[in-house]
C-alpha positions as CSV (number, residue, x, y, z in Angstrom):
1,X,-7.2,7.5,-5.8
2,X,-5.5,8.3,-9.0
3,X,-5.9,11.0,-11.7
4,X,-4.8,11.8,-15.9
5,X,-4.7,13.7,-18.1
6,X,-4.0,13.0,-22.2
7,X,-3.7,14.6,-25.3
8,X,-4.0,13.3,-29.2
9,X,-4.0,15.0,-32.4
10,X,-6.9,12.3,-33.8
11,X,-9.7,12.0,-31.3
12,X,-11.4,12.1,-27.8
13,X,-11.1,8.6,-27.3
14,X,-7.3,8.5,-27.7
15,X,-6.9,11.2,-24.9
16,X,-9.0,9.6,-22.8
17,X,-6.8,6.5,-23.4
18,X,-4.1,8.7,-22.7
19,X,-5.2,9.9,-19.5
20,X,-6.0,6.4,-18.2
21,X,-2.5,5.4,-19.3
22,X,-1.0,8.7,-16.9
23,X,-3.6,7.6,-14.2
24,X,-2.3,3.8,-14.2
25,X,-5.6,2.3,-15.3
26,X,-5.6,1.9,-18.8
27,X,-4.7,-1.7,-18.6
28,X,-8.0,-2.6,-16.4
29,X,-11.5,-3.2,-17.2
30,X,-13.3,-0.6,-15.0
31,X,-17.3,-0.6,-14.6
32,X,-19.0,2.4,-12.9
33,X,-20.5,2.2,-9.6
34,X,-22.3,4.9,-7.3
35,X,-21.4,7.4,-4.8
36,X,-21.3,4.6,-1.7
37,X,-18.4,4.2,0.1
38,X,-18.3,0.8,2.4
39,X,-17.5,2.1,6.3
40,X,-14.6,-0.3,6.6
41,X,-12.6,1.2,3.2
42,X,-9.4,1.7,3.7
43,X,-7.1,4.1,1.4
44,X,-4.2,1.9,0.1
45,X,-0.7,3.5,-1.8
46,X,-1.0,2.6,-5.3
47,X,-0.3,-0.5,-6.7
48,X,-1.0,-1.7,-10.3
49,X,-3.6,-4.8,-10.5
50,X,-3.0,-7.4,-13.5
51,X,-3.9,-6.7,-17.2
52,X,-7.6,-6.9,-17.7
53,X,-8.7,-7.0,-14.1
54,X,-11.9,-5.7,-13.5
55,X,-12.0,-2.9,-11.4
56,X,-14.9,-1.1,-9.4
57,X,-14.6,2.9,-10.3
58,X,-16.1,6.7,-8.9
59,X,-14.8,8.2,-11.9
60,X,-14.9,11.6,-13.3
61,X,-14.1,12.2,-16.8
62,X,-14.2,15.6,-19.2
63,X,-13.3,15.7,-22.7
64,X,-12.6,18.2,-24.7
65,X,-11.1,19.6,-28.5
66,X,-8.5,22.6,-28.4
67,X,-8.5,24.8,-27.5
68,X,-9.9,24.9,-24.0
69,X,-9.4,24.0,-20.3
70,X,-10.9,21.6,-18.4
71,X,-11.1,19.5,-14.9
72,X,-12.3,16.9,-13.2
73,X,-12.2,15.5,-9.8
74,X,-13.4,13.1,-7.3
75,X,-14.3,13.4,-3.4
76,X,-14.7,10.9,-1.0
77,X,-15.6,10.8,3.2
78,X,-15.2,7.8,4.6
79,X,-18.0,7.1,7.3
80,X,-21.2,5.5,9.4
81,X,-23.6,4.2,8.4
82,X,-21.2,4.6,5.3
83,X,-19.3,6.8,3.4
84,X,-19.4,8.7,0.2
85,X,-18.0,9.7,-3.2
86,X,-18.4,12.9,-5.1
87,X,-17.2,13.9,-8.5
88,X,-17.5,17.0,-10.8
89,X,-16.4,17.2,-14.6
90,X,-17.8,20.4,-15.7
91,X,-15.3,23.0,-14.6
92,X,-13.3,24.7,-16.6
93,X,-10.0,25.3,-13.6
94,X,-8.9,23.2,-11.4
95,X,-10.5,25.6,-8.9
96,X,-13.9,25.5,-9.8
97,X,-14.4,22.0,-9.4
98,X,-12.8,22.1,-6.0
99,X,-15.8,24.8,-4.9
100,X,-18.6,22.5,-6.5
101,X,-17.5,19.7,-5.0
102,X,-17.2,22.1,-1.4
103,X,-20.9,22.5,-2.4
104,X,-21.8,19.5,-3.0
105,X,-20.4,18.3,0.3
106,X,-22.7,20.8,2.2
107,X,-25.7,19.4,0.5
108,X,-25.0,15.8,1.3
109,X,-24.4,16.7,5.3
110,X,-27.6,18.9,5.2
111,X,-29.8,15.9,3.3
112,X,-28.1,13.3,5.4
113,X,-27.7,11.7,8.4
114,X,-24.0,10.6,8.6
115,X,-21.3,10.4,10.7
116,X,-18.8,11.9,8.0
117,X,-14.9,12.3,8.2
118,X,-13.4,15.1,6.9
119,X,-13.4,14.8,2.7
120,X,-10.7,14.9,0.5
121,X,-9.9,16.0,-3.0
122,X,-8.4,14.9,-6.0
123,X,-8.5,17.0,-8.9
124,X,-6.9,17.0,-12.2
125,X,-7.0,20.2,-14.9
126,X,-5.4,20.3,-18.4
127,X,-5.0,23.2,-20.9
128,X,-5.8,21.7,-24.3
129,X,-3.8,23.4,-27.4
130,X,-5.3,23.9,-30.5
131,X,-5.7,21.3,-33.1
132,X,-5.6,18.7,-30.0
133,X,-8.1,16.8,-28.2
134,X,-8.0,16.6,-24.4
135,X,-9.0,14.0,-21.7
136,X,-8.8,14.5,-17.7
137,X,-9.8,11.6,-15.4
138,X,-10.2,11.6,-11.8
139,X,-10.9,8.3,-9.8
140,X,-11.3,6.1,-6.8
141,X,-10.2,2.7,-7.6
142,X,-11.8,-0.3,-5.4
143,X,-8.8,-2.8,-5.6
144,X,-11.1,-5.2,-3.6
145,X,-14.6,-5.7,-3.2
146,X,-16.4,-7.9,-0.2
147,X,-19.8,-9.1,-1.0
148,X,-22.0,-9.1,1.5
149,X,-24.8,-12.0,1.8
């Protein structure tokens, strides 16, 4: 799990840049994937992969020009049959997307049948000034992927 957040004076891009540089990831090539977590991930301490690795991501991401405040965050159970992975990038606080991602939680464990630990947050929030643009990232990095036949 990592999280960013950037700031640039010329556009949305260039923060987001930023906050992918604060979140340690700027340097891979990261494709989106869905909410499934496998039941045998484990959490690792964060280690950097090569330049230009490619790099399975949950990712939640919020722009924004100055000035305003925004967050985003990610959530993930591990579990049986399997785990999952939330994430929220419309709140304004830090705060916010903590309860929609409680209330998202409560939806999943009502619409599904799974074994589910207990879920943890990561959330990142940023206050961006006038005249700047502003990027927040929140993620959960798959630094290895088994393929199943």
């Amino acid at each position: 799990m990592v999280k960013g957040r950037g700031l640039s004076r010329t556009s949305d891009l260039l923060a987001f840049n930023n906050a992918l540089k604060s979140a340690g990831i700027h340097q891979l090539n990261l494709v989106p994937v869905s909410s499934i977590l496998p039941p045998d991930a484990e959490e690792e301490d964060y280690h950097p992969l090569p330049p230009g690795a490619v790099a399975f991501v949950v990712m939640s991401e919020k722009r924004a020009k100055g000035p305003a405040k925004i967050s985003a965050g990610v959530s993930w159970a591990r579990g049986r049959p399997h785990g999952y992975v939330l994430e929220f990038h419309d709140g304004n606080s830090s705060q916010e997307t903590l309860k929609r991602l409680e209330s998202m939680w409560q939806e999943i464990v009502e619409g599904e049948r799974l074994n589910l630990e207990k879920p943890r947050y990561v959330v990142e929030e940023l206050e961006v000034p006038e005249g700047f643009y502003g990027s927040v990232v929140a993620a959960l990095v798959f630094s290895k992927i088994d393929y199943y036949p």
